[in-house]
N, C-alpha and C positions, 0 to 999 in steps of 0.2 A: 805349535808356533807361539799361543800365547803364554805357555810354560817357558819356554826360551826367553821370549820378550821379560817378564817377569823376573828371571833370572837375570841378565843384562841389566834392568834394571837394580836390579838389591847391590851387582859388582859396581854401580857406577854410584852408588849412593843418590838415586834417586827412591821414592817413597811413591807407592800406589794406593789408590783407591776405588771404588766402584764411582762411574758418574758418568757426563756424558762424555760419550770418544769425539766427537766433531768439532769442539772446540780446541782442542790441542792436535789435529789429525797429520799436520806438520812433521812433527816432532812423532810419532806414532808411528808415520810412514817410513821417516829416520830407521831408528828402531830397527822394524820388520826389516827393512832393506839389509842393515846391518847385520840381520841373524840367520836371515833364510838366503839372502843374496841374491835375493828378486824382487821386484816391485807388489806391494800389497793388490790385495782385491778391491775392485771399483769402490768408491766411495759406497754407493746403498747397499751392497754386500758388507764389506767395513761396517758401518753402523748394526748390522743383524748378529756380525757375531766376534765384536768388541764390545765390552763391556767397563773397558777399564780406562783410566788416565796416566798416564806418566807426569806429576810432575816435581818440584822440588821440595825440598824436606819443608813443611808447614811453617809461616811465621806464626804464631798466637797474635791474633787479632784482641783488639779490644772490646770488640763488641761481637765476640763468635758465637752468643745465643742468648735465647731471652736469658735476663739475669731474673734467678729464682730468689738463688742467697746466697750469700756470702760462697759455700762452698759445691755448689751443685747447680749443673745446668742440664737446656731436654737432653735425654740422649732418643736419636728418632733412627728410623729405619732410611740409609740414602739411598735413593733412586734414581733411577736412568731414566733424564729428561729425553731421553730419544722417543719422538712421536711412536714408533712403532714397537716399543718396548714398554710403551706406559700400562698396558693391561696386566701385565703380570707383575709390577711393579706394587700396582693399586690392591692383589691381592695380596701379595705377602702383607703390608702392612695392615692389611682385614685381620691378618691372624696374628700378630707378634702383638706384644707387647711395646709399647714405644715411649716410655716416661718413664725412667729407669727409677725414680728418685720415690713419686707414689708406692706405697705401703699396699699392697693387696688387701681389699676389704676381710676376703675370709681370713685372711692372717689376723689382722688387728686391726676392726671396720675403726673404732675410734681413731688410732694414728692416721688411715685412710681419708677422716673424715678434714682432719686438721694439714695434712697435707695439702689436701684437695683445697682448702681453704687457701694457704699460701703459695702454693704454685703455682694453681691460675689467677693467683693477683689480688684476690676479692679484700684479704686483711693482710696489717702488718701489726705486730706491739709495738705497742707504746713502752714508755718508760715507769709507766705507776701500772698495776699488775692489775689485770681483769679490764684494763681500757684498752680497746682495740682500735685501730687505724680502719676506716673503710676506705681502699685505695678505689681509684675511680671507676673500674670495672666491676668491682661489687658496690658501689654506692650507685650507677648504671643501671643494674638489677632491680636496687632499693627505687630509683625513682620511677623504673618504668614500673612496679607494684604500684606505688602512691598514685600517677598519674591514672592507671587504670580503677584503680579504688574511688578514688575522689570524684570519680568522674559517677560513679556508681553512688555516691554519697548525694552529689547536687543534685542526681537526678531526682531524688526521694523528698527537697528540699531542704537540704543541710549546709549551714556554711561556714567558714574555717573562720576561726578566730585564733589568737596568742595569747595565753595567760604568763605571769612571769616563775621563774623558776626557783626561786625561792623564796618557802611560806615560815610564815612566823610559828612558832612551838605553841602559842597559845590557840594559832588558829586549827593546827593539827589536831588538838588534844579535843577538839570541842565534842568530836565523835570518836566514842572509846573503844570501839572494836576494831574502828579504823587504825589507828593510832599502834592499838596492842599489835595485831597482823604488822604490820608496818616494822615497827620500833627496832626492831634487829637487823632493819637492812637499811635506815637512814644515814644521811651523811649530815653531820650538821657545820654550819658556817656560825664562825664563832668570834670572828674579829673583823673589825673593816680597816685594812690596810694593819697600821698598828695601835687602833684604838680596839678594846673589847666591845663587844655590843650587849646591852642591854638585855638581851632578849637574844637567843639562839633560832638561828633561822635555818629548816631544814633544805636540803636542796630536794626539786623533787621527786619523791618517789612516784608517785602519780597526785591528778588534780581535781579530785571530789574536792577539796577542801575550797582552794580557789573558785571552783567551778560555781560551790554555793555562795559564796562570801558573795562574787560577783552578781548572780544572780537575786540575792535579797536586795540587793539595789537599782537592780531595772527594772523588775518586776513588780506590776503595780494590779495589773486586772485580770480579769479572763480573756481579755479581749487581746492581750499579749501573748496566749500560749496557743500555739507549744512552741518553745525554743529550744530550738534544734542545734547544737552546737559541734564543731570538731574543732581537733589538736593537733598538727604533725610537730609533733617534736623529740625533744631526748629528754629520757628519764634517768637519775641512778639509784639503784640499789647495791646496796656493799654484800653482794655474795661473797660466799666463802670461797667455792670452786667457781672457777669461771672458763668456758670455752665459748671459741668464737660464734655468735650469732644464736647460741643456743642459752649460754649466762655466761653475762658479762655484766661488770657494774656501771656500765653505762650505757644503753641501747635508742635505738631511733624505733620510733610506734607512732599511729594514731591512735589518739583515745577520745571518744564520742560521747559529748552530754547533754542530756534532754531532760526537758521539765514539762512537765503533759497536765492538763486540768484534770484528769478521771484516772483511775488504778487500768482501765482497758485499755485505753490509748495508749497510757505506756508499757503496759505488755504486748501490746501490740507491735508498739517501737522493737522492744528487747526481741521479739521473735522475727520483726522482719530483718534486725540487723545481722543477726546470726546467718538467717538465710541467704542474704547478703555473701557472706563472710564465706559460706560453703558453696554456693554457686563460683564465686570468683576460684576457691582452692580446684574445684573438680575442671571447671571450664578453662580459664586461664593456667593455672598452674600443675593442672592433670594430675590433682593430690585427689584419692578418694577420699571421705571423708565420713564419720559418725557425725550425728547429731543427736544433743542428749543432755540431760540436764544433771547437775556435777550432783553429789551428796553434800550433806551441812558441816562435814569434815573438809571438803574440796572446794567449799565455795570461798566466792569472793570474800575478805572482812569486812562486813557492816552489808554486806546484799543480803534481800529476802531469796533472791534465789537466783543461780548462775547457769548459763549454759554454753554449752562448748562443742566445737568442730574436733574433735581426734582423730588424729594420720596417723599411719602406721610406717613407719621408714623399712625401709629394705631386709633389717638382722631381727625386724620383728619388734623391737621397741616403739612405745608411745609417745608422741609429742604431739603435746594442748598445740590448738594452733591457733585458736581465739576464742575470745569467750567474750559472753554478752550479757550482764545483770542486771535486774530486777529491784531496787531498793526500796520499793512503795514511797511512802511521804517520811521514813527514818530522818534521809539528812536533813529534810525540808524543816523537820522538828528543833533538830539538832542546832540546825545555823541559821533559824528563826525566819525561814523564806515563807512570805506569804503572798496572797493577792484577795482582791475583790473577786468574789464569784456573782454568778446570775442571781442570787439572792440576796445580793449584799451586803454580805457578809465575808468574814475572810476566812481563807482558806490552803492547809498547805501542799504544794501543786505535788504529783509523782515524779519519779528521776530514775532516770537508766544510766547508764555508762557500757562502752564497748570497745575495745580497741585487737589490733594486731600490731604484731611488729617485725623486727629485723627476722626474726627466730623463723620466720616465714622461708627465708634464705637457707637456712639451714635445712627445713626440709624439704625443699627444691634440692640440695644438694645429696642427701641422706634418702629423699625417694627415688630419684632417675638415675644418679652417676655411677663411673664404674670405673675400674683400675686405671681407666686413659685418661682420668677427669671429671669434670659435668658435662651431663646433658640440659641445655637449657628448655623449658618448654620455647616456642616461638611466641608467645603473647609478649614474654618480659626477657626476650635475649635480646641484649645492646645489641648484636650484631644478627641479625635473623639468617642471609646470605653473604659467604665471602667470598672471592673471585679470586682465583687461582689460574693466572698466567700459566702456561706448559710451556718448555725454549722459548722466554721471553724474546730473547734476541733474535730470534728467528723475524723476518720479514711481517710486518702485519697482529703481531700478536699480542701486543703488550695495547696498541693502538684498538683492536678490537674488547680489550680484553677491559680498559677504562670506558669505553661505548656501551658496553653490557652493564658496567654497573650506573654506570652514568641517568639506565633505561629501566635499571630493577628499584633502582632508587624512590621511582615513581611509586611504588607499592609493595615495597620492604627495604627494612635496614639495614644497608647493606656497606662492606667495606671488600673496598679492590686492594689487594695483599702485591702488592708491586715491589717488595725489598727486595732487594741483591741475595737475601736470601736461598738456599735450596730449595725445591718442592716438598722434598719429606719435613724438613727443620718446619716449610710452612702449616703443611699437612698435623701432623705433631700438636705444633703451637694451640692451631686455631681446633682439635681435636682436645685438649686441655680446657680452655675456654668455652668448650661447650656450644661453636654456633651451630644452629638446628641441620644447615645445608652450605652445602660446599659445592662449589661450580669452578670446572678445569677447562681450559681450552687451549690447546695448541696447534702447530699448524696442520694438522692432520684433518681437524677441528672444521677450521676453517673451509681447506676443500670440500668437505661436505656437510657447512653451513649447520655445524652443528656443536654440541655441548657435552660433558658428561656430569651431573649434577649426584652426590654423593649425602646419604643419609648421615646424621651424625648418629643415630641411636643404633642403625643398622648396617652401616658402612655399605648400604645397596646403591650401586651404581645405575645409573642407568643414564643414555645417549636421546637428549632431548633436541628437537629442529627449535634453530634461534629464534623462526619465526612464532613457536609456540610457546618461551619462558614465561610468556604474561600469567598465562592458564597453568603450565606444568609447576612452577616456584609454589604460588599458594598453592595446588593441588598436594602437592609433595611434603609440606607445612602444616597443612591439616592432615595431613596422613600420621604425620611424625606425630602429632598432640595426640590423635586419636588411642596409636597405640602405648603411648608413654600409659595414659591413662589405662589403659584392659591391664598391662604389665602390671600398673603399682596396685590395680583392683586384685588381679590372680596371686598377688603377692599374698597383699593379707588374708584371701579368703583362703589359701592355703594355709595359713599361720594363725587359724579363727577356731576354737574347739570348743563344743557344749560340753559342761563336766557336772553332773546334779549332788555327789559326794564329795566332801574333803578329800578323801582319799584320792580321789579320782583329779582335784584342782593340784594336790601335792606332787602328784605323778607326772601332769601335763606340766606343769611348770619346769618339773627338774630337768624332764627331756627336753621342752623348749620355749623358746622365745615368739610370744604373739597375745593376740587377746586369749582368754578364756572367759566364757560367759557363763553363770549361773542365777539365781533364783536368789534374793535377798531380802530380809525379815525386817531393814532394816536402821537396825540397832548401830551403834557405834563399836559397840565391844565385838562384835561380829567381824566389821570393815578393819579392828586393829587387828583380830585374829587371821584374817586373809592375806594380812601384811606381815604379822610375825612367822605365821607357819609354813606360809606358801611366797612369800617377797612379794607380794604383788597389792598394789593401788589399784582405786577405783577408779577408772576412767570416766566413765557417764554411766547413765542411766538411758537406755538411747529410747528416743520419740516412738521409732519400732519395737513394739516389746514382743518378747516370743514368751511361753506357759512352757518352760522346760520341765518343773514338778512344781511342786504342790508347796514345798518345805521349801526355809535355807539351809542349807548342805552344812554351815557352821554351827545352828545351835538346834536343829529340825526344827524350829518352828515355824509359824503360816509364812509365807514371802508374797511381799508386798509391791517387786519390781524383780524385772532382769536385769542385770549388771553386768558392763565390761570389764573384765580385770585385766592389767597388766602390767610389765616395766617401764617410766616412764623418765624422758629427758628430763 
């Protein structure tokens, strides 16, 4: 019958699709009357085994889905809003594919990555190369990071201040390692309006420079320290290559300045910050993380010594993910800060600096997501739950369905997805976007006072009673962080190999992508020979040391540390 149907259709120039049969069941019953020469089966039979719609050939809508780009929209799996159809509905789309337009990681994770970037909305270009747009849903992410951050900053006694962004070249130069590290990624301002200026004023790359300027002039005693300082703001440096969130020449960061009366209090700072830095990646962001202090090739320019959180993204490459340094009293010297100490005398105080930034986004992106999109952790996803109506039109269910979120709202953030849109086109969407959990309810639903609430990382369903979403939502939120986080740890411990011979680094390298750990003497000519002969950078020096051998594997001499080596953003 529905082959008949079908056929009848194609002769009268009508156009089929899969969706639901009860809203056109009219015109249906038409049809069947018309072919078989008897009246259709009862309406709840009809719904069991009709699948399809008759109706006229498509107008193109103006607004038929999210707009990506210029030439590409979602392509999604459509399903059958029929209550009793939705279970096998929900599984086909567990196994297809459904964002035609994303690049498969293993094919080409970078294209992958830059997809991912612009399909679910996060950047757009701009018109000057390497400055990127953060459209609202990725600067959403960026601010639920900073709020969570800053919050973590006050509690320690730190407080935001604004320095301006552009420093004078005489003030840059005062510190010459600074400067040198610097110099090839400055932007300079060279004229105001159309007068030339005097003096070339860099814009900034970062603010030791102001940070000291500022401080040789409030600072007067001991009795003033320690001042603790933060920055959220945008920095540029003129990269050469640029992709989004990872280099670009213009990014959003905090960067943290403190001036400490004694060399321990501010190593103290530099070590609590980092730890700082590596609890928020593991807990909030479910990034594992190294901690470890950089080599004097990898450090900071002008730090006595740097230290850094290293992720490991998903194809095994490395990305710094913050880093927190050490500079004793260098700049204090440099930019002539001093103060009265307990002796009365004067003296010049120590200084740290620490920041993160956008690049953070990126390896949220680059640790959890997968050919559908992101996965957001729930700490910093704009949207934690979204509410997916089933036959909105149905009696009761569009009105329950704003009730629920109305009530999740109280203790997560939550958006009720009410478009005209289809289920899948929603499903899809909000599958792209990375919210942690998805909540369906139709009238099925309803007669027994219940839900079905959908994993984003796992597409695991499961059928929750209304009166327990309070408990089952967070429950099901921390379940999702928890495992994000074992996933990106079994990542890299599988992608992690001790190698005590060159031979042996050269080997693991060419077959693959991750850390490699060995034993180092060292030297510099060592760290260049690790780069020339096997591609691979130092990552840290991590706090954990292991006694793999005795020697370094580059020049057998004694070794002095264990070292992560590997490819790095």
């Amino acid at each position: 019958s529905l082959v008949k149907a079908l056929v009848y259709a194609s002769q009268h120039g009508l156009s089929v699709r899969r969706s639901h049969a009860g809203k056109e069941l009219s015109q249906l019953r038409y049809i069947f009357l018309s072919v078989q020469g008897k009246s259709p089966p009862s309406d709840g039979m009809w719904a069991y085994i009709v699948i399809i719609m008759i109706i006229p050939p498509p107008v193109k809508r103006q607004n038929a889905g999210p707009r990506l780009d210029k030439r590409s929209r979602f392509k999604y799996n459509k399903c059958s809003t029929n209550e009793n159809s939705r279970g096998g509905c929900r599984s086909d789309m567990a196994k297809d594919k459904k964002v035609e337009q994303i690049t498969d990681m293993e094919v080409d994770f970078a294209q992958w990555f830059t997809d991912v970037c612009t399909k679910a909305e996060l950047v757009d270009y701009s018109d000057v190369k390497g400055l990127f747009i953060m459209r609202p849903y990725g600067y959403a992410i960026w601010e639920n990071i900073q709020k969570n951050l800053d919050s973590r900053f006050k509690a320690t006694g730190h407080e935001n201040v604004a320095m301006p962004v552009l420093i004078p070249e005489s003030l840059l130069k005062k510190e010459g390692e600074l400067v040198n590290g610097f110099a090839p990624e400055v932007a300079w301002v060279t004229a105001g309006g159309s007068d030339p200026l005097e003096e070339r004023l860099a814009v900034r790359p970062t603010s030791e420079t102001m940070f000291c300027d500022h401080f040789s002039h409030v600072l007067h005693s001991y009795r003033d320290l320690p001042m603790l300082y933060n920055q959220w703001c945008s920095v540029v440096r003129w990269e050469k290559s640029t992709r989004p969130f990872l280099r670009t020449r213009e990014f959003w960061w905090q960067e943290g300045h403190t001036i400490h009366e004694t060399a321990e209090e501010a190593k103290a700072e530099t070590e609590q910050q980092l730890n700082c830095y590596a609890d928020f990646a593991e807990h909030d962001l479910c990034i594992p993380v190294l901690k470890g202090r950089k080599t004097d090739k990898e450090k900071f320019a002008g730090a006595e010594a740097t230290y850094t959180i290293e992720a490991m993204m998903k194809d095994g490459k490395a990305l710094q993910s913050g880093t927190s340094h050490y500079f004793g009293d260098k700049f204090s010297k440099a930019y002539d800060v001093t103060f009265t100490g307990r002796d009365n005398q004067l003296h010049h105080p120590f200084q740290t600096s620490w920041g993160v930034s956008t690049r953070l986004v990126g390896a949220i992106i680059m640790t959890h997501g997968d050919d559908d999109g992101l996965i957001l952790p729930p700490a910093i996803a704009p949207i934690q739950v979204v509410v997916v109506p089933i036959a909105a039109h149905k009696p009761g269910v569009s009105e329950k369905a704003a009730e629920l979120a109305e009530k999740i709202s109280k203790y997560a953030r939550v958006k009720l997805d009410d478009s005209d849109n289809a289920p899948g086109w929603k499903f899809a969407q909000w599958e792209m976007k990375g919210v942690p959990l998805r909540l369906e309810i139709g009238p099925k639903d309803l007669e027994k006072n219940q839900c079905v609430l959908v994993r984003r990382d796992t597409r695991e369903k499961v059928f929750v009673s209304l009166d327990e979403l309070e408990t089952a939502i967070p429950a099901q939120l921390e379940a999702l962080r928890k495992d994000l986080y074992q996933r990106a740890l079994e990542n890299r411990e599988k992608r992690t190999w001790a190698a005590t011979t060159m031979d042996e680094v050269k080997e693991l390298a060419k077959a693959n992508t991750g850390y490699i750990k060995t034993m180092w003497c060292g030297d510099l000519a060592c760290e260049m020979k690790m780069k020339e002969e096997a591609g691979l950078s130092s990552r840290c020096m991590p706090f954990e040391q292991e006694q793999l051998s005795d020697v370094c594997p580059c020049c057998g001499k004694p070794a002095k540390a264990m070292v992560y080596w590997g490819v790095a953003y």
